[in-house]
BALUM-927465 format. One line per 10 residues: number of its first residue (from 0); their letters; for each residue x negated, y negated, z of N, C-alpha, C. Coordinates in pm, 1 decimal. Layout:
% residues N
NUM) a) X Y Z X Y Z X Y Z  ...
***
This chain:
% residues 244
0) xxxxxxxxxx) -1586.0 290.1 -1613.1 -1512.0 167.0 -1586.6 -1483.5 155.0 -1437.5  -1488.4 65.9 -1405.1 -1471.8 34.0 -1189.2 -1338.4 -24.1 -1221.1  -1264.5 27.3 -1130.4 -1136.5 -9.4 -1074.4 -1099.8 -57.3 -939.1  -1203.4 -65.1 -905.6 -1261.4 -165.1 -797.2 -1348.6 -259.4 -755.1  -1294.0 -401.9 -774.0 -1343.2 -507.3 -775.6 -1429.4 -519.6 -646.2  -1539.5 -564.4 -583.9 -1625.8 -600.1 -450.6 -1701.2 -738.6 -460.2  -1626.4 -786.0 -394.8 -1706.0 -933.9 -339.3 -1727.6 -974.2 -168.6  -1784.2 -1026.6 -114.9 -1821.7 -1056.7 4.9 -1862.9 -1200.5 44.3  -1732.7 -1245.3 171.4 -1768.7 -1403.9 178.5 -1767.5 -1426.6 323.3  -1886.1 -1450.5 454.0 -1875.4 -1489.8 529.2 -1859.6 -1403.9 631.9
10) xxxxxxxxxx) -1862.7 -1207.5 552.9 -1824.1 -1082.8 644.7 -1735.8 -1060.9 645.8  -1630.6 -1084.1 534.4 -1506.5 -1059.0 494.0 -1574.6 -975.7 324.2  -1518.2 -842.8 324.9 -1488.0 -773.9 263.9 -1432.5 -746.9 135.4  -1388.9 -843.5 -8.6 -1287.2 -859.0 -53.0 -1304.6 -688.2 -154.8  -1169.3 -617.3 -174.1 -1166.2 -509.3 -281.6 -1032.5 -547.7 -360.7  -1040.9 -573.6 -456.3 -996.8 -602.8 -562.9 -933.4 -470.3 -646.9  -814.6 -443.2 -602.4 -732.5 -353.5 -749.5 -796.7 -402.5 -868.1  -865.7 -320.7 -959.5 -868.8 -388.2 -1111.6 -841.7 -292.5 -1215.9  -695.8 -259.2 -1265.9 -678.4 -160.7 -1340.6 -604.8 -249.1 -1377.6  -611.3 -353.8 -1451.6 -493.0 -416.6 -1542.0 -413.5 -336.4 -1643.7
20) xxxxxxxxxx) -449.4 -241.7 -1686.0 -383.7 -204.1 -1789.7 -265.1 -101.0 -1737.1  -245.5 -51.1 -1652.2 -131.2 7.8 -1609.0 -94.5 -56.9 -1493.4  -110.9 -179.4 -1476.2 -56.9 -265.0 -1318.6 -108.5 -223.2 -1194.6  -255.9 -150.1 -1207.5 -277.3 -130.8 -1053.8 -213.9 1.5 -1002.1  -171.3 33.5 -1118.3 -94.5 166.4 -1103.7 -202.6 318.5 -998.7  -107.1 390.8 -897.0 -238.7 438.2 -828.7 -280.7 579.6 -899.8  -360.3 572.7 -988.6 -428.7 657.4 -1034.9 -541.7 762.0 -960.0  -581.0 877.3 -990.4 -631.8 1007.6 -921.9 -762.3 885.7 -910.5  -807.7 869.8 -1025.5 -1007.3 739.5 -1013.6 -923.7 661.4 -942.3  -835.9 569.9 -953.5 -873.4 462.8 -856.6 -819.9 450.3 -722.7
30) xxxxxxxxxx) -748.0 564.8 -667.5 -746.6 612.8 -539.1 -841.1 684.3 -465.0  -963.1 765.3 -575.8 -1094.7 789.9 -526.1 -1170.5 693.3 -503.3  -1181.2 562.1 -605.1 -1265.9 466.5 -605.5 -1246.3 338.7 -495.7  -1123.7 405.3 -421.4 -1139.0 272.6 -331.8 -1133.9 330.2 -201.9  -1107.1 470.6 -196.6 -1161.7 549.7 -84.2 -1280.6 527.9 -47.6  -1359.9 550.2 -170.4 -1533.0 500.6 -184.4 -1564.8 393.9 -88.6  -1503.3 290.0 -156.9 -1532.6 158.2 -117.6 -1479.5 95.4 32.1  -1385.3 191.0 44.2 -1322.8 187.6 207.0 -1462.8 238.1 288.0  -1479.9 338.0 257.3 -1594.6 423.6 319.5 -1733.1 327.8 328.2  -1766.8 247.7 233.3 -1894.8 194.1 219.1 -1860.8 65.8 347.2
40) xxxxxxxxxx) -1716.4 6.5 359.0 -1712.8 -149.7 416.7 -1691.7 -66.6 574.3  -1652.4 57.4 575.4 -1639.3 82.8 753.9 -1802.6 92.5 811.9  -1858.3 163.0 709.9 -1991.3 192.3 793.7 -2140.1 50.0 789.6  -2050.3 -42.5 679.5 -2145.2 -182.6 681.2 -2126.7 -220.3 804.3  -2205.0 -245.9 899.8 -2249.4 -348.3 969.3 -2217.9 -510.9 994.8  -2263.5 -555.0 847.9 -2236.4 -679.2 826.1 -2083.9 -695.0 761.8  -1965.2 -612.8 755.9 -1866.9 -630.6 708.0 -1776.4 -654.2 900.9  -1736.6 -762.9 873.1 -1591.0 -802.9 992.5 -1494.9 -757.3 961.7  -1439.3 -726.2 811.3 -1270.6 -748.9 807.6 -1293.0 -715.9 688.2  -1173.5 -615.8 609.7 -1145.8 -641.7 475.0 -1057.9 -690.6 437.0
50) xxxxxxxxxx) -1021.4 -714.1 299.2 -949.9 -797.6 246.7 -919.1 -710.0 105.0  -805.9 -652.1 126.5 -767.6 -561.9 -12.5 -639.7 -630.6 -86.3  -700.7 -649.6 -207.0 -619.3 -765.9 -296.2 -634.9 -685.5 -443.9  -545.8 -760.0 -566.5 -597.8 -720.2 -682.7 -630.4 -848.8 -772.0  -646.8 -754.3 -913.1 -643.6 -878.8 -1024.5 -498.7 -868.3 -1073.4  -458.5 -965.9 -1160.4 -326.1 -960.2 -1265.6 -192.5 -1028.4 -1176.2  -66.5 -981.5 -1216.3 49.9 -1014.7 -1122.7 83.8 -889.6 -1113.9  31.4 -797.3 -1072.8 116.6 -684.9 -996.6 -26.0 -632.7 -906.1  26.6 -617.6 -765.2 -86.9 -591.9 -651.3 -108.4 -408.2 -708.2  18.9 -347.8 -707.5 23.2 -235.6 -755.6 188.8 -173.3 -782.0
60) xxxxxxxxxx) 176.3 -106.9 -893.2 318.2 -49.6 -995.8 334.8 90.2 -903.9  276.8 160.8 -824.5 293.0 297.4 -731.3 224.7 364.7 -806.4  248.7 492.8 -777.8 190.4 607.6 -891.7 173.5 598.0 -1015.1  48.7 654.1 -1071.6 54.1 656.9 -1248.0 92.5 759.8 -1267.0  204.4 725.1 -1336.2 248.3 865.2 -1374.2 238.6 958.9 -1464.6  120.1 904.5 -1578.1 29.6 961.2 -1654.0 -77.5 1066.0 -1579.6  -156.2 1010.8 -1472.3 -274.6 1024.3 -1375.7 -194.7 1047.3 -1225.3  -126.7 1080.7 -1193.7 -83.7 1093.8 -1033.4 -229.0 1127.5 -927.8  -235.4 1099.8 -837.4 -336.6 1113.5 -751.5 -299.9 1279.4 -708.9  -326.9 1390.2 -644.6 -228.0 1478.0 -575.2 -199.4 1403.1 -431.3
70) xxxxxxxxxx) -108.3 1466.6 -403.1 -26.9 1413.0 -243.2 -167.7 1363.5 -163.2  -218.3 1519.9 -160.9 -323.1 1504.5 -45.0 -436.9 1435.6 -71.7  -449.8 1304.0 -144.9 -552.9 1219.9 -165.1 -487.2 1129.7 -165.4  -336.3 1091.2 -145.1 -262.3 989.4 -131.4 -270.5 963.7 16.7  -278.1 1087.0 71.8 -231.0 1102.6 242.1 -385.0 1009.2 317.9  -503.6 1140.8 218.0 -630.3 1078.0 297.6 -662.4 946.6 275.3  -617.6 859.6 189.7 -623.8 686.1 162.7 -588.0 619.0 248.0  -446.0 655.5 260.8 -352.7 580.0 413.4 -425.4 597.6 524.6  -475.9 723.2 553.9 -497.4 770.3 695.8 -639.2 702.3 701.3  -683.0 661.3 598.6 -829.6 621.8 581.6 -820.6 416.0 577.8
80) xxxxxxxxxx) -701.9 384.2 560.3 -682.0 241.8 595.4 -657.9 194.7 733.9  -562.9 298.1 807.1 -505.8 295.8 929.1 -628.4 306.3 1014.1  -736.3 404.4 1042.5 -851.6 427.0 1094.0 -954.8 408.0 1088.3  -989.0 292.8 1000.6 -1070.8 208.5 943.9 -1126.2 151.5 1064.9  -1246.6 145.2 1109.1 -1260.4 84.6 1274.8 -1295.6 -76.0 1233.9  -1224.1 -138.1 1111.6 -1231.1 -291.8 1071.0 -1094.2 -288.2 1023.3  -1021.1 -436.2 1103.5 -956.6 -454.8 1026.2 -913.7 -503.8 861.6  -792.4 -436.3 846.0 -783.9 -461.4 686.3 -609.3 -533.0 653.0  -667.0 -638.3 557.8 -561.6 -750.2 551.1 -509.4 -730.5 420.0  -404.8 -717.9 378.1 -361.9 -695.3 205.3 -332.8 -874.6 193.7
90) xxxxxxxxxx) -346.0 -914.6 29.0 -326.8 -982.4 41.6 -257.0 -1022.7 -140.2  -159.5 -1074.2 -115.0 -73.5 -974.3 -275.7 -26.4 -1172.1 -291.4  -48.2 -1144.6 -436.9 21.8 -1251.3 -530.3 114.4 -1238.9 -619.0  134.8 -1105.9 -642.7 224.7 -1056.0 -712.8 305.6 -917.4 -682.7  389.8 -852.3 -788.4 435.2 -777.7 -772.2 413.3 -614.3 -699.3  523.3 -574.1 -598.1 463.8 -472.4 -575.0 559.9 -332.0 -528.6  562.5 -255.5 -615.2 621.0 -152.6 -610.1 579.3 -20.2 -584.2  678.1 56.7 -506.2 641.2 222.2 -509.7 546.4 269.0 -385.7  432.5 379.5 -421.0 317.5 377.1 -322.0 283.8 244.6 -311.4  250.2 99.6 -362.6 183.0 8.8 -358.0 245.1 -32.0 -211.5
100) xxxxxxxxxx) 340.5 -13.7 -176.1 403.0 -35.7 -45.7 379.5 7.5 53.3  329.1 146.4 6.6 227.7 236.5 123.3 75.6 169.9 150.1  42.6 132.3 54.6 -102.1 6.9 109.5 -38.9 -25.1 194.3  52.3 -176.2 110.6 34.0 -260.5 259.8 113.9 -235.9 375.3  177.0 -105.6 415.7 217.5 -99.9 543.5 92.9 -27.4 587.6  -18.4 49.9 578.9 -95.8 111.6 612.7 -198.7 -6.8 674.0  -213.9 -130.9 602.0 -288.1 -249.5 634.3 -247.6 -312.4 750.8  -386.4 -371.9 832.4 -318.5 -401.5 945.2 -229.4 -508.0 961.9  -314.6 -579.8 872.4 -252.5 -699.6 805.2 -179.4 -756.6 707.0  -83.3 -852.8 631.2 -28.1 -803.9 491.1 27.1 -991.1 469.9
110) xxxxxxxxxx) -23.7 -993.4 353.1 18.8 -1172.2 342.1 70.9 -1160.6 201.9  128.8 -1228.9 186.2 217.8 -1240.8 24.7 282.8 -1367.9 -3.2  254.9 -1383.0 -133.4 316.8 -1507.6 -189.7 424.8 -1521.0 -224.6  500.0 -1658.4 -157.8 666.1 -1664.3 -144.3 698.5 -1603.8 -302.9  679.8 -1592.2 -434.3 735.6 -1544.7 -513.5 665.0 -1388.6 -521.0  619.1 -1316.7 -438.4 603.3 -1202.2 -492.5 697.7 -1073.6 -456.8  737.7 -985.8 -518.3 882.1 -919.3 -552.2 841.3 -773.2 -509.4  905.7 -698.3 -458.0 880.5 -552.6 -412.7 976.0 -446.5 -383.2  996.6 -336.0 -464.2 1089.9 -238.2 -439.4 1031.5 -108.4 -449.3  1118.5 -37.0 -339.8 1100.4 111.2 -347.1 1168.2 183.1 -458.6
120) xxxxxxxxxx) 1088.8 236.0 -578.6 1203.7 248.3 -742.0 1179.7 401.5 -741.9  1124.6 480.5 -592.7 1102.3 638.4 -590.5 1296.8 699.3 -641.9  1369.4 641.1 -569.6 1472.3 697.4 -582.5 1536.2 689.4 -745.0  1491.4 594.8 -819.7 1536.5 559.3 -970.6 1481.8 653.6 -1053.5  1356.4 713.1 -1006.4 1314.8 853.1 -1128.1 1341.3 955.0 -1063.1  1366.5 1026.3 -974.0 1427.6 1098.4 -906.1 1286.9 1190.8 -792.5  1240.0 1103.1 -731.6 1177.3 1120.0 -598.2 1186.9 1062.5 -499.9  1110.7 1055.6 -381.0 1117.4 1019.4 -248.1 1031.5 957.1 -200.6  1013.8 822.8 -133.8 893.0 789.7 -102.6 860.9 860.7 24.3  841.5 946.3 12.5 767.0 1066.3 119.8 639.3 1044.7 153.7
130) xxxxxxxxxx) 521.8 1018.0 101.7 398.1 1011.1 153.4 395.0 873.3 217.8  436.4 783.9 163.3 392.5 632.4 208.7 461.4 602.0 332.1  582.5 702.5 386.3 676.5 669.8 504.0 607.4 699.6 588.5  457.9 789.5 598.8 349.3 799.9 733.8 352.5 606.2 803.2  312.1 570.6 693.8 259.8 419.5 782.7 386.9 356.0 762.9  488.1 371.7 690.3 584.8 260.8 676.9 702.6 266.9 799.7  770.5 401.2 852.6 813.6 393.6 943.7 802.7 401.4 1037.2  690.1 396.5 1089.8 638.2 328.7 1269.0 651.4 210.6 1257.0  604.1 108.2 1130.7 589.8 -52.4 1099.0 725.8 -91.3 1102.0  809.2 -50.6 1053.5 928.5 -140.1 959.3 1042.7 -143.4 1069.4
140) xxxxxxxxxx) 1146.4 -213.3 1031.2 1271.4 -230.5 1072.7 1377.4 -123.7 975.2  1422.2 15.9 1073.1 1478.5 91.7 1024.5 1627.6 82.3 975.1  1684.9 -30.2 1016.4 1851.1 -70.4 938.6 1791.3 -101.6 778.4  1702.3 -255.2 777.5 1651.8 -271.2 630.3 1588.1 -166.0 583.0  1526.6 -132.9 609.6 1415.3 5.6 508.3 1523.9 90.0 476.0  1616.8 124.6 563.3 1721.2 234.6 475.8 1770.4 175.7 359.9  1804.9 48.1 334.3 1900.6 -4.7 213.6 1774.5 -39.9 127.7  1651.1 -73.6 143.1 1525.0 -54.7 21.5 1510.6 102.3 -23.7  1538.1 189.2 84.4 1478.7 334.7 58.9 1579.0 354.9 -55.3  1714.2 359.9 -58.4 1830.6 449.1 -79.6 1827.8 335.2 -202.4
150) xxxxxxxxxx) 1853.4 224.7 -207.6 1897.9 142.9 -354.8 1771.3 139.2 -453.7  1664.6 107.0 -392.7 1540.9 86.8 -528.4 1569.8 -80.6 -562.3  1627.7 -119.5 -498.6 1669.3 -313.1 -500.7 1534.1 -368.0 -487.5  1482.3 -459.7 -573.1 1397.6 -561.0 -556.5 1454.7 -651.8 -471.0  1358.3 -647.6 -390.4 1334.3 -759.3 -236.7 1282.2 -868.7 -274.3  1228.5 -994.9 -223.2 1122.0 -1103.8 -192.5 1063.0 -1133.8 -72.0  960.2 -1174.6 -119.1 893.1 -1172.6 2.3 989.8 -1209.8 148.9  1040.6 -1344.3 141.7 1096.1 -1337.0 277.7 1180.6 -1166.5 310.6  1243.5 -1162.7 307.6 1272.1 -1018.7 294.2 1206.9 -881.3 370.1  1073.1 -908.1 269.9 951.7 -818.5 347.0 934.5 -827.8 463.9
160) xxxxxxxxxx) 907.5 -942.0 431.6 868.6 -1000.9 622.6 931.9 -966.4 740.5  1062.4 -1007.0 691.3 1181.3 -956.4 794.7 1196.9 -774.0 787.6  1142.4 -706.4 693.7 1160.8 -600.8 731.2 1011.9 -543.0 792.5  921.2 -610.5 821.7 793.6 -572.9 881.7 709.8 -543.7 775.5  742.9 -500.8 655.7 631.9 -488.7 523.3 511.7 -537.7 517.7  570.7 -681.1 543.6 467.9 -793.4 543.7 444.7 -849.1 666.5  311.9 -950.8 699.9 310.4 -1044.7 809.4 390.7 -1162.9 818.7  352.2 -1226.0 695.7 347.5 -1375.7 687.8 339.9 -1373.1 536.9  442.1 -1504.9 501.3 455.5 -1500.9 336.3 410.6 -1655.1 331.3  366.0 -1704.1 289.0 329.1 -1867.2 182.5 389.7 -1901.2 33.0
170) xxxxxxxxxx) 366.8 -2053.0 -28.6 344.7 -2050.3 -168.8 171.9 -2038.8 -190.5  106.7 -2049.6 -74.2 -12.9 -2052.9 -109.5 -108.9 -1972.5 47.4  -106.9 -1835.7 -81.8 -130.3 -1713.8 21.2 -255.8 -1755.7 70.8  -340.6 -1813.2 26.5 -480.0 -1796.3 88.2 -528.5 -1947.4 219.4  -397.8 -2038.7 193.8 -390.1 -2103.4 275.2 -355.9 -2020.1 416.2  -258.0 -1921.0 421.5 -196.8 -1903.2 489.5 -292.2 -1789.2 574.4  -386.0 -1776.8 470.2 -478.1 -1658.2 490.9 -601.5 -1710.1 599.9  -630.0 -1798.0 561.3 -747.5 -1876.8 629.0 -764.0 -1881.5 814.3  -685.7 -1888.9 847.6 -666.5 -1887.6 1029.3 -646.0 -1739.5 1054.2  -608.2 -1649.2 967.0 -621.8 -1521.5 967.3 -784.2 -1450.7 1000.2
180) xxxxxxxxxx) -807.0 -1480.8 874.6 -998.6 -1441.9 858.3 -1066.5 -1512.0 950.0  -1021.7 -1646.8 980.0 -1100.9 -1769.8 1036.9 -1102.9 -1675.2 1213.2  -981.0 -1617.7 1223.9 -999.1 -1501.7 1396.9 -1047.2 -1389.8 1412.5  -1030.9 -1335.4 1289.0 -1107.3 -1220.0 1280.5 -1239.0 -1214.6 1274.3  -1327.2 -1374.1 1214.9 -1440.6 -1348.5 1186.4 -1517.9 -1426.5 1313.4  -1435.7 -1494.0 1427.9 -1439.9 -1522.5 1551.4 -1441.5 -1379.3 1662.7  -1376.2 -1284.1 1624.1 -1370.9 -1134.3 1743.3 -1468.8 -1097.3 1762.4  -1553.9 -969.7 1831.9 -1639.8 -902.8 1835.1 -1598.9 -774.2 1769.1  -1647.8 -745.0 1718.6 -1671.8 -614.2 1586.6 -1617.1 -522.3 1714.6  -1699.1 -459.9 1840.9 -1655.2 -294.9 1860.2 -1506.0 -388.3 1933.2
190) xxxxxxxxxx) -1503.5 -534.4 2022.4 -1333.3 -513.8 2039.6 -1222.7 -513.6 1942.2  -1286.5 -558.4 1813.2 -1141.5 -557.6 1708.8 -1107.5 -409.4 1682.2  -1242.4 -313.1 1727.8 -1199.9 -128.9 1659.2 -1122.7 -133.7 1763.1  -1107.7 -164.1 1900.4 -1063.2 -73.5 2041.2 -956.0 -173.8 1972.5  -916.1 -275.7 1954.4 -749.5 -332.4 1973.5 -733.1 -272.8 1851.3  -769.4 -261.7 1738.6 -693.8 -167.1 1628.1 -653.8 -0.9 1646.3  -703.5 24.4 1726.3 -717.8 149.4 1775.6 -540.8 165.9 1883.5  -545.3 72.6 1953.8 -474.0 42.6 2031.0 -327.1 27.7 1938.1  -345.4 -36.3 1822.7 -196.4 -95.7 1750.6 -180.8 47.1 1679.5  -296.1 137.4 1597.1 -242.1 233.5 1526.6 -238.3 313.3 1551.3
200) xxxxxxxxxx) -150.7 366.8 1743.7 -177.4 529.4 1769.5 -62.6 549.3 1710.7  37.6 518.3 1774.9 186.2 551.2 1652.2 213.8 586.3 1533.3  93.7 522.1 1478.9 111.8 510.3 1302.6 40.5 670.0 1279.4  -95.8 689.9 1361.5 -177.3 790.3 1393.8 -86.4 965.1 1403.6  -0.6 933.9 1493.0 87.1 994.3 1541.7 168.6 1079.7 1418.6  269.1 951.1 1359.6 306.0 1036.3 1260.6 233.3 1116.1 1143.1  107.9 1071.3 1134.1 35.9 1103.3 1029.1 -29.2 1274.9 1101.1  -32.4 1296.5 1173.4 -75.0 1443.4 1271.5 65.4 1476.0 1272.5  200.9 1474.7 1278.3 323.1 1482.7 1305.0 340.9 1552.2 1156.3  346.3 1444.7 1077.0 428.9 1460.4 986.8 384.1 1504.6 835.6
210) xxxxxxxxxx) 232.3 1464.0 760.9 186.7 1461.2 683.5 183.2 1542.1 597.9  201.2 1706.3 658.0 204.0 1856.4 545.9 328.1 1875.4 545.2  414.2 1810.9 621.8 544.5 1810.3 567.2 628.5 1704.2 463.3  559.6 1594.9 459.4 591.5 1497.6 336.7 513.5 1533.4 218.3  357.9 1579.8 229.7 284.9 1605.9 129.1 372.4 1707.7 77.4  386.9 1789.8 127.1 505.6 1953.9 49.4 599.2 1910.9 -2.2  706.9 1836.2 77.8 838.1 1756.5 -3.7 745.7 1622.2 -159.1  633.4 1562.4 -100.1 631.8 1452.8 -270.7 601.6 1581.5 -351.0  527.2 1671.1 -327.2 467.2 1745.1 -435.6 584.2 1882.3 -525.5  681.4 1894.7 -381.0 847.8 1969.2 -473.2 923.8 1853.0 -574.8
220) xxxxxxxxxx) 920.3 1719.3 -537.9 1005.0 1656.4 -568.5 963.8 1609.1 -715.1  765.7 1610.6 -731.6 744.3 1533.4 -839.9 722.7 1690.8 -981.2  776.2 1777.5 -878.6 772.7 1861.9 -1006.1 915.4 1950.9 -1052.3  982.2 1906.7 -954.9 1170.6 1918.7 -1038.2 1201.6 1816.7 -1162.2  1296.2 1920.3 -1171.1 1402.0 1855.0 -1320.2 1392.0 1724.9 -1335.9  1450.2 1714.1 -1188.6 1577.9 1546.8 -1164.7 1444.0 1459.8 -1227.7  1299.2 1503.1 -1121.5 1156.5 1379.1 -1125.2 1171.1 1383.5 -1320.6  1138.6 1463.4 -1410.6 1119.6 1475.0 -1516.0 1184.4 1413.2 -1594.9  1324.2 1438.0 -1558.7 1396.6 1345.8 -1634.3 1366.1 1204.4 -1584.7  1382.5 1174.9 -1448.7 1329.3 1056.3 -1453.3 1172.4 974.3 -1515.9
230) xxxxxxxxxx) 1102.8 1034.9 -1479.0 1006.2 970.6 -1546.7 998.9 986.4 -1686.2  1049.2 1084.6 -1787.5 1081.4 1007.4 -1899.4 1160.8 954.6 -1927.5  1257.3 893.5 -1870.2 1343.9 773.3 -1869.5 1277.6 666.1 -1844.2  1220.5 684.9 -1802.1 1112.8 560.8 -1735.6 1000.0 511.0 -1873.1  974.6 658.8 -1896.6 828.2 599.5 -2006.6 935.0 569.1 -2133.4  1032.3 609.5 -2158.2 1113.8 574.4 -2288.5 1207.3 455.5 -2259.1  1233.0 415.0 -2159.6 1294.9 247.2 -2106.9 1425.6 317.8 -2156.4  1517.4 389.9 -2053.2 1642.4 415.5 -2086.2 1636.3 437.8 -1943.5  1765.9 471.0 -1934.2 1870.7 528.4 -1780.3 1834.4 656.1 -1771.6  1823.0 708.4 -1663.0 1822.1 869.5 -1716.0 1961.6 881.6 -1664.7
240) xxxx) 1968.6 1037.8 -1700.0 2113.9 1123.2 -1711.4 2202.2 1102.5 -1586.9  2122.8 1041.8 -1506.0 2263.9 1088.6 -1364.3 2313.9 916.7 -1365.4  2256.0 846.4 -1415.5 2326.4 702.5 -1401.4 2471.1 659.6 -1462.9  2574.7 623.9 -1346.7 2672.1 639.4 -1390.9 2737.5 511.0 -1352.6
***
């Protein structure tokens, strides 16, 4: 089964989340399978720009927590969006929670539709969004990201925006999208690597900085008590034990 959708319009790139049945959820296959497909659109030629989107209303639910990816194939995805020598644009219509947040801060780009909804819910089963904070805190605005990190509060898009998550929000993302692609597919291919190169040493930075030390903390955190109880609280739709 492909869990990755591929279409191509004009040298734009499109990859398509397609795991409807657990929301896009990031599974061990379909965090390999779009590594794949990352790998195939850097070394095309004829690819300008990607465009990483899904099917359904959720862009992505974070981790499956049936299928977890391990850390260190979570780490090489990000580090593999960020260094992508093409730029890459997320482009979400729906919901998006958890790692799915680690996409689109890893993207260079990130567009979302005025109703689409997004929270960090690591802290509600009892983990940390530790891996996805490589690309998210060089990007973000650190007053807001603390009160998403610490509550697990569903945001909206405006919201995002203002906390750097996102670029630019619409009711009609692909309108909003169009003068986007329409410049990118105007650049020259090796200057868009040197100015992307240029925007992600920081992001670069923490990821050489910091990475075997978040990978060690997600991988303590998703195998304590507290995570266990949480995630079967989660798969049984109850509170777990510390909610008071």
């Amino acid at each position: 089964m492909t869990l990755i959708a591929r279409t191509r319009t004009r040298a734009v790139q499109t990859l398509s989340l397609d795991s409807p049945h657990n929301r896009n959820a990031l599974s061990a296959a379909l965090v390999g399978e779009l590594a794949g497909a990352l790998t195939d659109a850097g070394k095309d030629t004829g690819v300008r720009a990607v465009v990483l989107t899904h099917t359904g209303n959720t862009f992505s639910a974070g981790a499956d927590l049936k299928d977890p990816p391990p850390p260190e194939a979570l780490v090489a995805l990000l580090r593999q969006i960020v260094e992508l020598p093409k730029p890459v644009v997320a482009r979400v219509t729906g919901h998006v929670r958890a790692g799915g947040l680690g996409l689109l801060a890893a993207c260079d780009i990130a567009a979302a539709a005025t109703d689409a909804t997004f929270a960090f819910t690591e802290v509600r089963i009892g983990v940390a969004p530790a891996v996805i904070s490589l690309p998210l805190l060089p990007r973000t605005n650190p007053r807001a990201l603390a009160r998403h990190y610490l509550t697990g509060e569903r945001f909206d898009a405006a919201e995002a925006q203002a906390t750097g998550l996102i670029t630019t929000h619409a009711d009609d993302v692909d309108t909003a999208l169009e003068p986007i692609l329409d410049g990118l597919r105007r650049s020259a291919p090796e200057a868009l690597a040197e100015t992307k190169r240029l925007l992600t040493a920081r992001v670069l930075e923490a990821f050489d900085r910091d990475a075997a030390d978040l990978t060690a903390l997600s991988a303590r955190l998703f195998s304590s008590p507290q995570a266990r109880e949480g995630m079967t609280a989660f798969l049984e739709r109850r509170d777990p034990a510390w909610v008071v």
